[in-house]
C-alpha positions in Angstrom: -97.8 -12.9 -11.9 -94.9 -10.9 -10.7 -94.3 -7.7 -13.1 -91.1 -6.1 -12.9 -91.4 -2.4 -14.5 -88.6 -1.1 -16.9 -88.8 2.3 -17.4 -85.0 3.3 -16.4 -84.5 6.5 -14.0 -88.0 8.1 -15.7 -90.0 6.2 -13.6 -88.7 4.3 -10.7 -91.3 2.9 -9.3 -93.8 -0.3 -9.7 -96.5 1.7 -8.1 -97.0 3.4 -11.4 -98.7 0.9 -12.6 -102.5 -0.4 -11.8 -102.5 -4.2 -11.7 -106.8 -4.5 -10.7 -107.7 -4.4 -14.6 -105.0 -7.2 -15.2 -106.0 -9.2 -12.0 -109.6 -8.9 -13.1 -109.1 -9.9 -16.5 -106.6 -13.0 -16.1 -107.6 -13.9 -12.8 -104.6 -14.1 -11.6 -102.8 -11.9 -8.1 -100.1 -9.2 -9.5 -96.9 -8.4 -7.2 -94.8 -5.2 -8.5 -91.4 -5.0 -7.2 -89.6 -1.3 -6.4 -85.8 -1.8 -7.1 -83.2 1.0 -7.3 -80.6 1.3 -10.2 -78.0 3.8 -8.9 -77.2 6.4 -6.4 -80.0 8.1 -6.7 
């Protein structure tokens, strides 16, 4: 599963986000992606 986060310039980063009680439950290998939006 690759999950993309979408919370805008409040929190810009994938690492946020704790993908081992996801993995555990679907049995499946979580990628997060860091991407930048503007400037800063």
């Amino acid at each position: 599963m690759v999950f993309v986060h979408g919370e805008s310039y409040f929190w810009g980063t994938g690492n946020a986000y704790d993908g081992t009680i996801l993995a555990s439950y679907g049995d499946v290998v979580v990628v997060t992606l860091n991407y930048r939006l503007g400037v800063f």
